[in-house]
C-alpha positions in Angstrom: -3.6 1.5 39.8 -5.6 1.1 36.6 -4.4 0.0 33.1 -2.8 -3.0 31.6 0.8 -3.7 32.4 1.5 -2.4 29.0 0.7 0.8 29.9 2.5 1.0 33.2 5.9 -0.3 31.4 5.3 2.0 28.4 4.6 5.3 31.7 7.9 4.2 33.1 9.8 4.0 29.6 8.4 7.7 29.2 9.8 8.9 32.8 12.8 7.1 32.2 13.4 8.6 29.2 16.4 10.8 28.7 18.1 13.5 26.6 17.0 13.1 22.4 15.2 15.7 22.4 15.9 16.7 18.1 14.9 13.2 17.3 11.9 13.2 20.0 10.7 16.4 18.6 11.2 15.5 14.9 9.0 12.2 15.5 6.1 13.6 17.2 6.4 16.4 14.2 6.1 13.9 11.5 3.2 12.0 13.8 1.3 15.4 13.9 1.5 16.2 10.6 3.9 19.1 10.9 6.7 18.3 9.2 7.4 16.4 5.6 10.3 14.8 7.2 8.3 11.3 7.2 11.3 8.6 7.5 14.2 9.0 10.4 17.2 7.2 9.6 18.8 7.1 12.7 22.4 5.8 13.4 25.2 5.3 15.9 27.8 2.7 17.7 26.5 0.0 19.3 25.0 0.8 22.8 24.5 4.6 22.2 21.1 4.3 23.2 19.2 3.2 19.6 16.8 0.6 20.7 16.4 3.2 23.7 15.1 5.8 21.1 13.0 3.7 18.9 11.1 1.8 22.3 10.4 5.7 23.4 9.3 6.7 20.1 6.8 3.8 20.3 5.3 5.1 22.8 4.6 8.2 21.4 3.2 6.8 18.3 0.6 4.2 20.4 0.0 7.0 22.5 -1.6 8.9 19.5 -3.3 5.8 18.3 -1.2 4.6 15.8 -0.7 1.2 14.5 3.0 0.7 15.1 5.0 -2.4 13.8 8.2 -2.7 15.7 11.2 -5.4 13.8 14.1 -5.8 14.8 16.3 -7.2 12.3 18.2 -9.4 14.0 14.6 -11.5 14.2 13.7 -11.0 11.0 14.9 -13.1 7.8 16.6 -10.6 5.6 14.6 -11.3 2.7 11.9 -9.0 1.2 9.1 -12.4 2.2 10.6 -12.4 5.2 9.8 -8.7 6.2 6.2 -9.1 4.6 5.7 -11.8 6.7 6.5 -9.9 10.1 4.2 -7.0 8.9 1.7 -8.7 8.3 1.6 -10.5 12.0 1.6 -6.9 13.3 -0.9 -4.9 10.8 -2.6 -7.8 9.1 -2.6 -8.0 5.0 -1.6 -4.2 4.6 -0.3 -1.6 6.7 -3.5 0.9 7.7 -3.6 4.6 7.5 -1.7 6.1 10.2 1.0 3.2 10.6 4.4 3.3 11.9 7.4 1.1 11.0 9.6 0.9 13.2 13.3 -1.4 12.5 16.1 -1.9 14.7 19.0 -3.2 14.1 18.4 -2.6 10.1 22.6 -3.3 9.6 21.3 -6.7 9.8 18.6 -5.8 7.0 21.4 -4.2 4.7 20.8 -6.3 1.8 17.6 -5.3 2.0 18.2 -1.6 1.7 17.1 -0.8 -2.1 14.4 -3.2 -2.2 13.1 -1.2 1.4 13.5 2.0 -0.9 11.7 0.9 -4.1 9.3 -1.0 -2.9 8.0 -1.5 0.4 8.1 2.0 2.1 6.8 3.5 -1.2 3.7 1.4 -0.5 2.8 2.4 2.8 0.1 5.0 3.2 0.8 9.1 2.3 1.1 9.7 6.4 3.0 6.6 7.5 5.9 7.2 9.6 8.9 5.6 9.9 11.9 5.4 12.0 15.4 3.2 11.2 17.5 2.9 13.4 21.1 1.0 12.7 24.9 1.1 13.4 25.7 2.4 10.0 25.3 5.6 8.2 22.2 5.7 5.4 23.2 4.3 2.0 23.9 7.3 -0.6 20.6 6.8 -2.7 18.2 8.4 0.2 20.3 11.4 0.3 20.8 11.7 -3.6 17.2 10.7 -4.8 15.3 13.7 -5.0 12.3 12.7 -3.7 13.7 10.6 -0.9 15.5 13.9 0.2 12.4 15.9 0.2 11.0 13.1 3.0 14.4 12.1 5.0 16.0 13.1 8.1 19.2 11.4 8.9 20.3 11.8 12.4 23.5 10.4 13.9 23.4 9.6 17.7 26.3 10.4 19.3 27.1 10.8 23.4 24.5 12.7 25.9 25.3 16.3 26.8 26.6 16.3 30.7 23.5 17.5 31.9 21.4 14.7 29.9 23.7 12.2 31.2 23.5 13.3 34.7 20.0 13.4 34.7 20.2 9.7 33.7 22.1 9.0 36.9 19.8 11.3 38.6 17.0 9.0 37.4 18.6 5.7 37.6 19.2 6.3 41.4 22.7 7.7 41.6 23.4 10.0 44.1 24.3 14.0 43.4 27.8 13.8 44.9 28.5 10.5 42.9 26.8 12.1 39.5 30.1 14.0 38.3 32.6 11.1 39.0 30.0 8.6 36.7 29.2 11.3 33.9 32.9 12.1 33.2 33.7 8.2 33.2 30.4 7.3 30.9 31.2 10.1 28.6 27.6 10.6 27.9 27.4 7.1 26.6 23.9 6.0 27.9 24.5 2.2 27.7 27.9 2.9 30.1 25.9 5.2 32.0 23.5 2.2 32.8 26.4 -0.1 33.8 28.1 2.5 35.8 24.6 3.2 37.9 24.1 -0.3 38.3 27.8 -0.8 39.7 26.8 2.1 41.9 23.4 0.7 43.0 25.6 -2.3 44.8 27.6 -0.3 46.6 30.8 0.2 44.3 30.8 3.3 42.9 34.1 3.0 40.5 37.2 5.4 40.1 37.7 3.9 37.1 36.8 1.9 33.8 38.7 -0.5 34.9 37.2 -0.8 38.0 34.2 -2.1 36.0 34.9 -5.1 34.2 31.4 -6.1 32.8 31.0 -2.7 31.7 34.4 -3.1 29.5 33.4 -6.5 28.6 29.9 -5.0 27.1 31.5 -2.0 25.7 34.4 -4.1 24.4 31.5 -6.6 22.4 29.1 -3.3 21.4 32.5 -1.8 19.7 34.6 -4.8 18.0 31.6 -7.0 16.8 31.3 -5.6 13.6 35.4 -6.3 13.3 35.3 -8.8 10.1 38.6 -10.5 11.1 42.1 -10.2 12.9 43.7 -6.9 10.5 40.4 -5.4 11.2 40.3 -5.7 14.6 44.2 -4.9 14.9 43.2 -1.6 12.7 40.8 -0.7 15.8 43.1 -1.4 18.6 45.4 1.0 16.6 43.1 3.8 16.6 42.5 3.2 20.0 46.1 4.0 20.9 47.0 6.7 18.7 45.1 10.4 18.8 44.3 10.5 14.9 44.8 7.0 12.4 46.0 7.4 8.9 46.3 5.1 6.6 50.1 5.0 6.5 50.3 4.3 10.7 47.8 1.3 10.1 50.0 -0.1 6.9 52.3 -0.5 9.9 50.2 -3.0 12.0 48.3 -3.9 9.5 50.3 -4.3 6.3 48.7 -4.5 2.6 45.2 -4.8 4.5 45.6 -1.1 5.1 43.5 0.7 2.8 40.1 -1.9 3.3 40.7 -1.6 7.3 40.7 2.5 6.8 37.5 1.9 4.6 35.4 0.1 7.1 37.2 2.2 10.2 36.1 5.7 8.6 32.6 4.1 8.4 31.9 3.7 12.1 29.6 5.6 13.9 32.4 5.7 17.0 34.5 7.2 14.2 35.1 10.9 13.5 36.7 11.9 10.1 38.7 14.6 9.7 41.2 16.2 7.3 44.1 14.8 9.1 43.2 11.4 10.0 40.2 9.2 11.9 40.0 9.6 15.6 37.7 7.1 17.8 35.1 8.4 20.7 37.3 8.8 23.9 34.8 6.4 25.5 35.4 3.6 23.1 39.5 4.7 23.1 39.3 3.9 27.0 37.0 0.8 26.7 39.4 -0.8 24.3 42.5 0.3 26.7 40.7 -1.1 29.3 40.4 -4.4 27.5 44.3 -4.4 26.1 45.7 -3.7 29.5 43.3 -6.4 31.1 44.0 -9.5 28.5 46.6 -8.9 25.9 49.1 -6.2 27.8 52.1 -7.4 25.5 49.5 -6.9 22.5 49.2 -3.1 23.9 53.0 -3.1 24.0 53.5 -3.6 20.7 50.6 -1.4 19.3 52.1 1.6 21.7 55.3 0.9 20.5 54.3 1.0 16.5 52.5 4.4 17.0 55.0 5.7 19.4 58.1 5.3 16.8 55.7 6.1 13.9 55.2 9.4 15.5 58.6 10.0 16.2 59.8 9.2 12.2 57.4 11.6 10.9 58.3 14.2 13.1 62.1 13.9 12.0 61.5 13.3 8.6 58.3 15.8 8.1 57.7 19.6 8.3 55.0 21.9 9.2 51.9 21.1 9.8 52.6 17.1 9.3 55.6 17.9 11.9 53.2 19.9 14.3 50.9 16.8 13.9 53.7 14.4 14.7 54.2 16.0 17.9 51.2 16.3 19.1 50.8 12.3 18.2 53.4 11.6 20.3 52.5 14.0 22.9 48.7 12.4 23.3 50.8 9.1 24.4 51.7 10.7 27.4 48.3 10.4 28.6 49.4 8.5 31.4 51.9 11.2 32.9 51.2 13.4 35.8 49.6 15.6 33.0 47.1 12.9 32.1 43.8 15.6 32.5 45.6 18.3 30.8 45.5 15.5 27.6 42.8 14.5 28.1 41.1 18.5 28.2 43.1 18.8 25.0 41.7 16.2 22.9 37.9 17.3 24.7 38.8 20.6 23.3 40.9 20.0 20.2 44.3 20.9 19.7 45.3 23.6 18.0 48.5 24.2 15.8 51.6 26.4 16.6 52.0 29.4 14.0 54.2 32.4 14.2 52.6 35.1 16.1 51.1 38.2 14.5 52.0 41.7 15.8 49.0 42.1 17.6 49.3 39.2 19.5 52.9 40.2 20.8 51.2 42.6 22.9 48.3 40.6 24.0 50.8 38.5 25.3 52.9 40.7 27.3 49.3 41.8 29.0 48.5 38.4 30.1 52.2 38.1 31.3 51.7 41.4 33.2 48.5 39.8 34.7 49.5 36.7 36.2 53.8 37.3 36.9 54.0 41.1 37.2 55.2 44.4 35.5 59.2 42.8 35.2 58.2 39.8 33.7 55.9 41.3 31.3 58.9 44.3 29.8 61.3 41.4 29.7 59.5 39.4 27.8 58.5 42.5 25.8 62.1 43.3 24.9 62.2 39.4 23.7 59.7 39.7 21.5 60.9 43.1 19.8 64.0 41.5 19.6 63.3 38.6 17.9 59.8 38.4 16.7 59.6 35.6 14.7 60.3 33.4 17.5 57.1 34.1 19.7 54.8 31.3 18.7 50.8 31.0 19.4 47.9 28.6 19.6 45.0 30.1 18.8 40.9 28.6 18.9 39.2 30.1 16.0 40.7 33.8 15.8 41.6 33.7 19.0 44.9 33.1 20.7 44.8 30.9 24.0 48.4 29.9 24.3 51.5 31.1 23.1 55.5 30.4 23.9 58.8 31.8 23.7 61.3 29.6 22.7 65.6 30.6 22.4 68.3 29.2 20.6 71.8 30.2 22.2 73.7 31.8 21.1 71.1 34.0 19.8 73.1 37.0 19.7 71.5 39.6 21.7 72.5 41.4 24.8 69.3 40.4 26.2 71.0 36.8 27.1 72.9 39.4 29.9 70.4 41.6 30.4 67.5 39.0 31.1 68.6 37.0 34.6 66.8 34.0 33.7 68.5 33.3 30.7 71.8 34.8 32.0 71.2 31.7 34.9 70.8 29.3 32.5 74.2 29.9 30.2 76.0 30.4 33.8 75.1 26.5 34.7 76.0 25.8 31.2 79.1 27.5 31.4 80.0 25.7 34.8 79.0 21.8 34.1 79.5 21.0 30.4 80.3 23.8 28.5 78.7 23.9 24.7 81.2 22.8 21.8 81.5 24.0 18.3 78.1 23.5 16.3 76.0 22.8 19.5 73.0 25.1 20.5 71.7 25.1 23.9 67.4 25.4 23.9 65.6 27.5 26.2 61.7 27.7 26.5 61.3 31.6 28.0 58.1 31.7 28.0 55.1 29.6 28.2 51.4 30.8 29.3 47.5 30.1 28.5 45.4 32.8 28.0 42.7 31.7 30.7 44.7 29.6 33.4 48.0 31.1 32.7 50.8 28.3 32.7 48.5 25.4 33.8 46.0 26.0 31.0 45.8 23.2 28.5 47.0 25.3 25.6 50.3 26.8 27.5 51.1 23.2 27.8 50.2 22.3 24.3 52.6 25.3 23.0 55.6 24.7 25.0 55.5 20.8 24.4 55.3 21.1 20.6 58.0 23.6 20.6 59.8 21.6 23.4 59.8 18.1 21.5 60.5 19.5 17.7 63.4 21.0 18.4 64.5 18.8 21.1 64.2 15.6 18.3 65.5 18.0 15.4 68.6 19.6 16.3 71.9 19.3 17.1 71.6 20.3 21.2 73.9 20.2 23.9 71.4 21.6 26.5 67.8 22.1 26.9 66.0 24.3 29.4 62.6 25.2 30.4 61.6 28.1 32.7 58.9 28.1 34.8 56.6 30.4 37.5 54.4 27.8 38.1 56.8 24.8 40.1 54.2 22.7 42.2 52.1 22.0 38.4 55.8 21.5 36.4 57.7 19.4 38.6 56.2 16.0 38.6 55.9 16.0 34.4 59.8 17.3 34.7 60.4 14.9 36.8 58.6 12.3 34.2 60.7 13.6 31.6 64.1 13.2 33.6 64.6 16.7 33.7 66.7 17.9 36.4 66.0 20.8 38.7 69.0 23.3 38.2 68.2 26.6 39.9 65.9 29.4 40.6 65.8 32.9 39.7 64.1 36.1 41.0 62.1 38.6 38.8 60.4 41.3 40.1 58.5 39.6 43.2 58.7 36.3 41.6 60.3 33.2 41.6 61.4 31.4 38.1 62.7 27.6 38.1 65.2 26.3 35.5 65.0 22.8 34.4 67.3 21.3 31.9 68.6 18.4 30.0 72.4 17.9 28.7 71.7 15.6 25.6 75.6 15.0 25.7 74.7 12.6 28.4 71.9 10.7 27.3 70.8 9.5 23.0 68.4 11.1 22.5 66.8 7.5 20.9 67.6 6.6 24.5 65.6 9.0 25.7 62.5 8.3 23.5 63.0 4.6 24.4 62.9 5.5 28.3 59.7 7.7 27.4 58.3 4.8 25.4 58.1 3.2 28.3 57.5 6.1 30.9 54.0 6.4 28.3 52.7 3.2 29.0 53.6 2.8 33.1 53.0 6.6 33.8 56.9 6.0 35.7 58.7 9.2 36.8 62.4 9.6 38.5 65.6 11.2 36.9 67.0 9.3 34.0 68.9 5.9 35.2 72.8 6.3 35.7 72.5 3.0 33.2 72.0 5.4 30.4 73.8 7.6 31.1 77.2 8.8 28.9 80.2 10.0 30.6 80.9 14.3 30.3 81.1 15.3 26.4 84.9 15.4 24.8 86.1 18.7 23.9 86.3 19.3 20.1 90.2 18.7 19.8 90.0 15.8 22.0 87.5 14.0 20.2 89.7 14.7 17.2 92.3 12.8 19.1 90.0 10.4 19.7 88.8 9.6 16.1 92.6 9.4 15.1 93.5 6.8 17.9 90.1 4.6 17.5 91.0 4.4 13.5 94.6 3.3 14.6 92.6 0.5 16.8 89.8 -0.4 14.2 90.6 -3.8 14.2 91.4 -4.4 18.1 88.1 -4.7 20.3 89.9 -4.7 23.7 92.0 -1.9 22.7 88.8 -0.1 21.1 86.7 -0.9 24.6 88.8 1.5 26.1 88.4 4.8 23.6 86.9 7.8 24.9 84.5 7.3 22.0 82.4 4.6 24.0 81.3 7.2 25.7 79.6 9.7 22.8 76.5 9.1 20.5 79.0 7.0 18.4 79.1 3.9 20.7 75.2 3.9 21.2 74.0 0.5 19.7 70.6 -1.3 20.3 72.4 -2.9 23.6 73.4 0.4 24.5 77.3 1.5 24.1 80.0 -0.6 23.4 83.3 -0.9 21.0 81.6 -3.0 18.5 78.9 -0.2 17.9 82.0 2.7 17.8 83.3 0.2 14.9 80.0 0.0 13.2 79.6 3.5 13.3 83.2 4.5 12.1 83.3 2.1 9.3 79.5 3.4 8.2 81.4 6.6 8.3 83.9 6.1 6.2 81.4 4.4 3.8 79.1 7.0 3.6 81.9 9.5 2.4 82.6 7.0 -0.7 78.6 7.5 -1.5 79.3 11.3 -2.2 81.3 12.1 -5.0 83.4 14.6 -3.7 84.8 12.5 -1.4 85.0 9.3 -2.8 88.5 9.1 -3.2 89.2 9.9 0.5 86.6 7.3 1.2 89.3 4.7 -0.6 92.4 6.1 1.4 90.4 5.4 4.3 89.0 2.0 3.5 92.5 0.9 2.1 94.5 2.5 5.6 91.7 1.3 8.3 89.0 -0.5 7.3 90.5 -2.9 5.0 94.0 -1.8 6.0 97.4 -2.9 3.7 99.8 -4.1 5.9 101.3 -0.5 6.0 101.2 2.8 4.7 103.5 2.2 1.9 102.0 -0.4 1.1 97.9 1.4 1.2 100.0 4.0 -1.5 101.1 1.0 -3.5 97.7 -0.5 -3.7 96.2 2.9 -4.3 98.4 3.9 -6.9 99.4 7.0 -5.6 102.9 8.6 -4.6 103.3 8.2 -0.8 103.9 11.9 -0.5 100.3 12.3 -1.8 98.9 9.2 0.1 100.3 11.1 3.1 98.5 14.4 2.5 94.9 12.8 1.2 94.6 10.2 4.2 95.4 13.6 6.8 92.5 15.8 4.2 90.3 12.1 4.4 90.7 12.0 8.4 90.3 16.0 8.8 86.6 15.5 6.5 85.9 11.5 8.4 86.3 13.9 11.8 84.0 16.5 10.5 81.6 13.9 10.1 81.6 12.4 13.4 81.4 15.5 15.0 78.6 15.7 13.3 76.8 12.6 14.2 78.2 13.2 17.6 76.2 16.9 17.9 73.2 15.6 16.6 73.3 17.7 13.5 73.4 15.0 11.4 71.7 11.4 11.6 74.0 8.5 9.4 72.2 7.6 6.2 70.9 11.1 6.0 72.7 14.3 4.1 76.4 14.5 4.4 76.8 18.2 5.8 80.6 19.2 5.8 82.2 22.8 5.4 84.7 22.0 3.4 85.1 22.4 -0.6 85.0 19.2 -2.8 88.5 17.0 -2.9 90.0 16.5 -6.1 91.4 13.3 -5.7 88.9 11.2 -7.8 89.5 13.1 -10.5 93.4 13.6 -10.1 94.1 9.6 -9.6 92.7 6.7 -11.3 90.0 4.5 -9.3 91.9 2.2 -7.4 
């Protein structure tokens, strides 16, 4: 074979070449003289395939006869003599007609970026060409100068298409049944491509990152090197974990360095900005992973935790879209569950939010119901959504809906809770195990279903989980239900959740499984902590007996209760043994026990004394339990009152204390937040004196 060995290595660069075909077709343009787009400022994360580019575009450029000066800046000194110097080894004293600069690497040239705009490219010949290629985007003076912007193109490299990134496989060696498995793991990231084909070419083909170490290990270096310190690199491993970074999650693993590490994160190139947040390339999200589970798994632990409770205090404390947003934050951590690819397809696709339904879209949805469950199903759920139409609720992509869900609130108030024999099933178990108390509500998702792949599409599962975890974290529940068609797809993420199996149902010529959740049984902070962890192990099973309350006290009883645990404030073996251990007002951070009832009653009765209308009962209280006179004559004496009306305020102050706890023990209200009580404002601070 003739021709120097340059030219053979510079044939199999060109065969080997892959996929760029905007910037490959921009280059020749500018070499040809077809396009005033004279300088290519290119850009993207380490390993996407930059030095790739610029060694294929060299080719090009000697191929045509050009004079072409290749630096990479991580050889070169960054100072203008320093540059001049390289040049000159490759084009002699100045560059000749016709030449092409080429720089790699030019973050390493950064403070050479003005003096590079001033001075030394204006100097090169009228049809020069030049190519930069670095990890960061162009400084704002070749966009903003007016004649820089008349001979610029800046393009961003980001992953190859999956046909571009096959056909790498294809041409590193990698067999067509293994191509698939390798593209979706590389996520068109060429330098991970590479790895993954080489792994292959000795026999390993992986299932997984992990099953790649030196992959990881390059990946890992190509994505934290540019991390200036320890809050910086922390800032990353955040993003890692969390489907979009703000600025107020990373002020909670970073602290006061929060606003510099959301600077330098929103300028990476494996960084996409958008109005909500930053969110990383799912590549480097599962690199880093990788890395975290391999060497610092506690390190993971505590980052999964941070974003995990963020996630859940916005959602309580938000509304909206920043609740909607919430959700689906928290929701993305369950990206280990046996609904890990329906995640995954979600954040591929990007999720959409949950907004009422229009009236159009009622209908749309009873056809697609019609479709895939039958004519019963379909006039059912058509009767629901006439009936109450503001609760149908739809994700839509662009105009379009693609998933929408129906969820209930018992009592709701309509015959339809007899007519419909799902939800008829579902208050019948309710009625027969636990049944609900004043103030509680019992939660029932209807309906869920995707446009395309009915109830295992992506955005079926999207709609039903937002409205499923919202409520479920927002109101006072005794039960919550979900109904499914689809059983064999459900099961195992009901199963993850610790949702039991309670029944079936027939409709028409179908089949429609119940699965609930008495939250009278189990905190729901409980919960959330046994799902922190479920996240991060991908664990599944019904919820441990360990967490587990005893059956909820009837309204009067737990009225009972209140008056005999006051009685026994001071008495922890007496207290051990109140029904109360077993409600949401024993649940400490050890889990229940008498010292946690106490907390919680005396918090009680000191929360009443930071509302004005009942500060005065708040004193009865404090001065007849908490810090009790040696008897009720004595409370009176103390509190200056006639024991007559002592007697009457410290029944109103326990009547109002009970309202309260009943309260707290619903879930409808949260202590430290708004005091919620039917009852008008007392008069006894007013009537009485302060004691």
């Amino acid at each position: 074979m003739g021709g120097t060995l340059a030219e053979r290595l510079d044939e199999a660069r060109r065969r080997a070449f892959v996929g760029r075909r905007t910037e490959l077709d921009a280059f020749v343009a500018a070499l040809e003289g077809r396009s005033p787009r004279r300088v290519l400022l290119v850009h993207g994360e380490g390993g996407i395939g930059k030095t790739t580019l610029l060694s294929r575009l060299r080719v090009e450029a000697v191929a045509r006869g050009r004079a072409v000066a290749l630096l990479d800046g991580r050889d070169v000194d960054p100072t203008p003599q320093g540059v001049t110097d390289a040049l000159a080894r490759a084009w002699g004293a100045t560059a000749p007609d016709g030449a092409v600069l080429l720089v790699d690497h030019a973050e390493v040239l950064a403070p050479l970026d003005r003096w590079l705009r001033e001075e030394l490219l204006p100097a090169l010949p009228g049809d020069a060409v030049v190519a930069v290629a670095g990890r960061h985007p162009p400084a704002p003076g070749w966009r903003t100068d007016p004649g820089w912007r008349e001979v610029v193109a800046v393009h961003p490299l980001g992953p190859l298409p999956d046909a571009d990134a096959e056909e790498l496989l294809a041409v590193a060696g990698v067999t067509a049944a293994d191509r698939p498995r390798l593209a979706a793991l590389g996520r068109g990231h060429p330098l991970a491509l590479a790895l993954l084909a080489d792994a292959a070419a000795r026999g390993a083909v992986p299932a997984a990152l992990v099953d790649v170490p030196d992959l990881v290990a390059a990946l890992t270096s190509a994505v934290l090197d540019d991390a200036p310190d320890e809050a910086h690199t922390v800032g990353l491993l955040t993003s890692a974990i969390a489907w979009l970074t703000t600025e107020d999650l990373l002020r909670r693993t970073v602290g006061d360095a929060a606003p510099a590490v959301w600077d330098w994160l929103a300028a990476r190139p494996f960084m996409a900005q958008g109005p909500r947040g930053l969110a990383l390339h799912d590549l480097a999200r599962e690199v880093l992973e990788a890395e975290l589970d391999r060497r610092s798994p506690e390190r993971r632990r505590w980052l999964h935790r941070i974003v995990h409770d963020h996630a859940v205090d916005e959602l309580r404390a938000a509304g909206g879209p920043d609740r909607q947003l919430a959700a689906v934050q928290l929701l993305f951590l369950h990206r280990r569950s046996p609904l890990t690819s329906t995640f995954w397809a979600l954040r591929a696709r990007g999720a959409g939010a949950l907004a009422p339904a229009r009236i159009d879209e009622a209908a749309q949805a009873v056809a697609v119901l019609e479709r895939f469950e039958g004519p019963e199903s379909a006039a059912l759920a058509s009767a629901w959504f006439a009936e109450r139409p503001g609760d149908l609720q739809v994700v839509r992509q662009g105009e379009e809906m693609a998933g929408f869900v129906l969820a209930l609130l018992h009592p709701t108030g309509s015959p339809l809770e007899e007519r419909d024999p799902v939800v008829r099933a579902v208050l019948e178990h309710v009625r027969r195990e636990d049944p609900v108390r004043p103030g509680e509500q019992v939660h029932i998702i209807r309906i869920l279903a995707g446009v395309a792949e009915h109830q295992r599409d992506p955005y079926a599962v999207l709609a039903s989980s937002i409205a499923a975890i919202t409520d479920w974290l927002t109101r006072p529940l005794a039960w919550s239900f979900t109904t499914v068609v689809d059983t064999e797809f459900w099961r195992p993420f009901f199963d993850y959740l610790g949702l039991t199996e309670v029944g079936e149902v027939g409709v028409g010529a179908g089949r429609v499984a119940l699965f609930g959740m008495d939250w009278r049984r189990i905190d729901v902070d409980a919960w959330l902590d046994l799902m922190n962890e479920r996240e991060q192990t991908g664990a599944t099973g019904p919820v441990p007996a360990t967490l587990l309350r005893p059956r909820p006290l009837s309204r009067d009883a737990f009225a009972v209760a209140v008056r005999a645990a006051l009685r026994d404030l001071h008495r922890p073996d007496v207290l051990a043994a109140s029904p109360l251990v077993g409600t949401r007002l024993a649940v400490g951070l050890d889990g229940p026990s008498p010292e946690a009832l106490r907390a919680t009653l005396v918090e009680a009765v000191a929360r009443l004394g930071r509302d004005a209308r009942h500060a005065g009962l708040c004193r009865v209280l404090d001065r007849t339990f908490v810090r009790a006179a040696p008897t009720q004559e004595a409370a009176a004496e103390v509190l200056g009152l006639p024991f007559s009306t002592y007697r009457r305020h410290l029944g109103r102050a326990i009547d109002v204390l009970t309202d309260l706890l009943w309260a707290v023990e619903i879930g409808e209200v949260r202590l430290g937040g708004a005091v919620s009580t039917d009852r008008p404002p007392d008069d006894l601070g007013t009537e009485h004196p302060e004691a």
